[in-house]
C-alpha positions as CSV (number, residue, x, y, z in Angstrom):
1,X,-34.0,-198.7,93.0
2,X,-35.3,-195.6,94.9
3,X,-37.6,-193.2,93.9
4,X,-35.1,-191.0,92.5
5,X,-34.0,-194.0,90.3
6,X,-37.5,-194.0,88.9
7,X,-38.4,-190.1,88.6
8,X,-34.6,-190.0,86.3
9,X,-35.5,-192.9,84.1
10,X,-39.2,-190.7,83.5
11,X,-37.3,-187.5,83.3
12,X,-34.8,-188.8,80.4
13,X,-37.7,-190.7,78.5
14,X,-35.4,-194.4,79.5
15,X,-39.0,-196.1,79.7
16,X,-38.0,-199.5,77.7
17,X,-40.6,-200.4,80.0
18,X,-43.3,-198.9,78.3
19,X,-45.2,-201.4,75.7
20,X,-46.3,-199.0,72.5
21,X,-49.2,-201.3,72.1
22,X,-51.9,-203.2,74.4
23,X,-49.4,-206.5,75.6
24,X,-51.3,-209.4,74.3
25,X,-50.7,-211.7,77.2
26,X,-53.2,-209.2,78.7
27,X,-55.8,-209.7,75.9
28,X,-55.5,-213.6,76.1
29,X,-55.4,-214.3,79.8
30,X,-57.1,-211.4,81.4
31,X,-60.7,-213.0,80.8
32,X,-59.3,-216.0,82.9
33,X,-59.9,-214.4,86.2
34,X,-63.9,-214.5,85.0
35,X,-63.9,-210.7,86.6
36,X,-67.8,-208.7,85.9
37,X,-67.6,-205.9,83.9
38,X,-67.8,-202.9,86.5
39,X,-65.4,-204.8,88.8
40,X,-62.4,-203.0,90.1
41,X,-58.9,-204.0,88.7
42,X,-55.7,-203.0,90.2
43,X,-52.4,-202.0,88.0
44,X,-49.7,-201.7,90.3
45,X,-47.0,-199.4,89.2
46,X,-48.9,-198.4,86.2
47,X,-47.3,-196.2,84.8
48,X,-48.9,-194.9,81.4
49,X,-49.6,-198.4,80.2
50,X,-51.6,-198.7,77.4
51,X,-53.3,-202.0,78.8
52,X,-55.3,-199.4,81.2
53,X,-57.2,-198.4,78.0
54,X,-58.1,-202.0,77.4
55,X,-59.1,-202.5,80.9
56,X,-61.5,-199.4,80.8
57,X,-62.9,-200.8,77.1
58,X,-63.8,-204.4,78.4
59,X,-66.2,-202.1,81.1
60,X,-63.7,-202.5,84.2
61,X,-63.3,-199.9,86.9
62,X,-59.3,-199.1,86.9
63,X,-57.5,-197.9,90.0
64,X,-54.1,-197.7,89.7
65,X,-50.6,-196.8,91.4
66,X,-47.8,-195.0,90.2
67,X,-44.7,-192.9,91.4
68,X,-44.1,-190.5,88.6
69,X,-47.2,-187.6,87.9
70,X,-45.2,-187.6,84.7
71,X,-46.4,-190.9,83.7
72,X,-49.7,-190.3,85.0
73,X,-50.1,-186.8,83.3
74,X,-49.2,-188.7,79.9
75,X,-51.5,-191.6,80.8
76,X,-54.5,-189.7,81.3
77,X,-53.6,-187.6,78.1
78,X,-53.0,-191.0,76.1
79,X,-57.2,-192.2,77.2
80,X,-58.0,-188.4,76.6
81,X,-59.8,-187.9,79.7
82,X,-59.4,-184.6,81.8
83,X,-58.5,-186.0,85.4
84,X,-59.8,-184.0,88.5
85,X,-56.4,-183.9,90.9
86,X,-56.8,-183.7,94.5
87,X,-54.5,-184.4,97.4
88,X,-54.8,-187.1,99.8
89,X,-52.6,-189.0,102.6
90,X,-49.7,-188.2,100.6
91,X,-50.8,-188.8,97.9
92,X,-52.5,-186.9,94.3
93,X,-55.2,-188.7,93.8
94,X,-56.3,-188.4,89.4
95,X,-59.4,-189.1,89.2
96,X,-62.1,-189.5,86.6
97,X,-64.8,-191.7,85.6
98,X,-63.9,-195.4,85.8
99,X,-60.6,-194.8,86.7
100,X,-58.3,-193.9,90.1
101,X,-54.8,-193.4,90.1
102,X,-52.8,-192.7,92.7
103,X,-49.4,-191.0,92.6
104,X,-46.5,-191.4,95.4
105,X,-45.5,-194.5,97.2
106,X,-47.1,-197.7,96.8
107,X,-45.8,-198.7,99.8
108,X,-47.9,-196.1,101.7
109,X,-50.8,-197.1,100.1
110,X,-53.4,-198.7,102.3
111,X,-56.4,-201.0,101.9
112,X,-59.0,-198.0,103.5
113,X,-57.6,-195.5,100.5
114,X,-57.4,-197.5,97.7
115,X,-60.7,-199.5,98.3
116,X,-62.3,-202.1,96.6
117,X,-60.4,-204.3,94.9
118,X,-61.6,-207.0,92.7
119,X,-58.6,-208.4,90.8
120,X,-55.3,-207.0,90.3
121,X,-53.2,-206.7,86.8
122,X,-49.3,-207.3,87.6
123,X,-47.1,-206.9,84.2
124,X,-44.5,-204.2,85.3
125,X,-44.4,-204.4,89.4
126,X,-43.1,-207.5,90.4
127,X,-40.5,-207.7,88.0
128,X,-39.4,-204.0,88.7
129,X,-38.2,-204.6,92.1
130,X,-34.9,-206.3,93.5
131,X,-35.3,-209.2,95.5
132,X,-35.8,-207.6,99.2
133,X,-38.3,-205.2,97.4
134,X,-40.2,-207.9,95.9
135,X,-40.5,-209.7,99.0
136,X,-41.7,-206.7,100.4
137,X,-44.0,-205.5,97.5
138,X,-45.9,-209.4,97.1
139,X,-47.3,-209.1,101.0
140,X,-47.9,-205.8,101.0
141,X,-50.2,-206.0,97.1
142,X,-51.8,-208.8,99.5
143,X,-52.5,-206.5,102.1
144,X,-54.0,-203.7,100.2
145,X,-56.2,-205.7,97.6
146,X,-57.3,-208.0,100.3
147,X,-55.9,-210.9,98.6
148,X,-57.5,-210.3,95.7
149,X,-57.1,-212.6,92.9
150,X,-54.4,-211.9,89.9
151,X,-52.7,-212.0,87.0
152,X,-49.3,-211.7,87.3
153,X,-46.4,-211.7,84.0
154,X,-43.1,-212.4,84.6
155,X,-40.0,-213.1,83.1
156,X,-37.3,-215.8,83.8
157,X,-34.2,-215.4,82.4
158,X,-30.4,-216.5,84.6
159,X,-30.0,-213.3,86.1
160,X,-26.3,-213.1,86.2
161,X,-26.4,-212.5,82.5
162,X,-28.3,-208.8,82.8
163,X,-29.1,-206.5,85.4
164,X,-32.6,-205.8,85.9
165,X,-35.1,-203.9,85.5
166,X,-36.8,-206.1,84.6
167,X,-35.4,-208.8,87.1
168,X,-35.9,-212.2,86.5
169,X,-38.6,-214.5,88.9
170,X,-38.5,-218.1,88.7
171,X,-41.6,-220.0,89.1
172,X,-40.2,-221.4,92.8
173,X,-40.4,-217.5,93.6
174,X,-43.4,-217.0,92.4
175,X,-44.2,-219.8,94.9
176,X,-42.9,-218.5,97.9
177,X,-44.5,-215.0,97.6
178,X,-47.9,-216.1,97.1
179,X,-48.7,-219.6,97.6
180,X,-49.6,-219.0,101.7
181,X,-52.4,-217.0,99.9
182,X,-53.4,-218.3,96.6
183,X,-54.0,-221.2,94.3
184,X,-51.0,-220.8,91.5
185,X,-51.5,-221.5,87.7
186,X,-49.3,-221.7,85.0
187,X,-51.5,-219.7,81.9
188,X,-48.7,-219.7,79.7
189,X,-44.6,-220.3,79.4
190,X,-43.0,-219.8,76.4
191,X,-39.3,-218.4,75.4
192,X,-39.2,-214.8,74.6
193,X,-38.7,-214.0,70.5
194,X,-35.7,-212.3,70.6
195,X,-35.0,-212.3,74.0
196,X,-35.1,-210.2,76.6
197,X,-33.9,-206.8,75.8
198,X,-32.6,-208.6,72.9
199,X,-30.0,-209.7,75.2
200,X,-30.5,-213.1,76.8
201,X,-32.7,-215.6,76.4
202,X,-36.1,-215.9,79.1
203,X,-39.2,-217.2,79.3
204,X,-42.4,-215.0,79.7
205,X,-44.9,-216.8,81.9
206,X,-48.0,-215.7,83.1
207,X,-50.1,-217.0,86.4
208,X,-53.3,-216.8,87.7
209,X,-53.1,-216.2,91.3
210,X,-56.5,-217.7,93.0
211,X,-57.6,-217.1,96.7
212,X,-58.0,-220.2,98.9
């Protein structure tokens, strides 16, 4: 689950983790975190997601992270904006109007560089990262946002049955990342069509993750 893990997966095209459409879980429960159009939303290991395109539609400001320039080069080409690419702290910074992402580590992502941070999008981060990652990854997204409020998907499947990506979180875990921070509400739990991967069977469950 290094980097190198990540830049191969990009490099082969293995990217099951790439939705071909906007997810719908998105469109439903997005509107829930009562965000103002101009607000700034975080996507957290973005990747080239299509669900920044809906962001940017609804009129939010995106600013996003992501570890391969591959995936951002094909993201930006996907909206078909023309990014201005500059380097900062480590990282290239693609830049246009409405939208920031940043490309390197998360982890070495601060709350001075990314700024403002209204509400944060989590489909794809959580659930990319093994355990000790996660625990890591959950303070650290508080950190940098500035415990900003969230909608986080996840899945929940017995983990024995499949490796991960994407790994499972249980609702307890859910719990114990975030609940020193947040309010945390269940938007929606239902069982998977088809599975997971086609595999074994999960839940998807999304949560609204509240300051106070």
């Amino acid at each position: 689950m290094q980097a190198d893990f990540w830049h191969e997966r990009w490099a082969k095209g293995e990217i099951g983790f790439h939705e071909q459409d906007i997810n719908p879980l998105l469109i439903a429960h997005f509107p829930k975190l009562s965000l103002r159009k101009g607000q700034r939303v975080f996507v957290p290991l973005c990747g080239k997601t299509h669900d920044i395109s809906w962001l940017l539609a609804q009129g939010y400001n995106v600013v996003g992270a992501e570890l391969s320039e591959q995936a951002t080069i094909a993201l930006f080409e996907s909206l078909h904006i023309q990014a201005e690419v500059t380097a900062i702290d480590g990282f290239l910074l693609y830049q246009a109007a409405n939208i920031d992402i940043f490309v390197g580590d998360i982890f070495s992502l601060t709350q001075a560089l990314i700024g403002q941070v209204d509400g944060v999008y989590d489909r794809a981060a959580l659930v990319a990262l093994p355990l000790p990652m996660r625990i890591q990854y959950s303070q650290h997204l508080i950190n940098v946002t500035d415990g900003a409020t969230q909608l986080l998907i996840c899945f929940d499947y017995e983990q024995s049955s499949m490796q991960g990506p994407p790994f499972s979180v249980t609702a307890a875990e859910v719990t114990r990342h975030y609940a020193d921070k947040y309010k945390i509400e269940s938007l929606y739990s239902e069982s998977l069509a088809g599975g997971l991967k086609g595999r074994v069977a999960a839940l998807q469950q999304v949560w609204r993750l509240t300051p106070g």
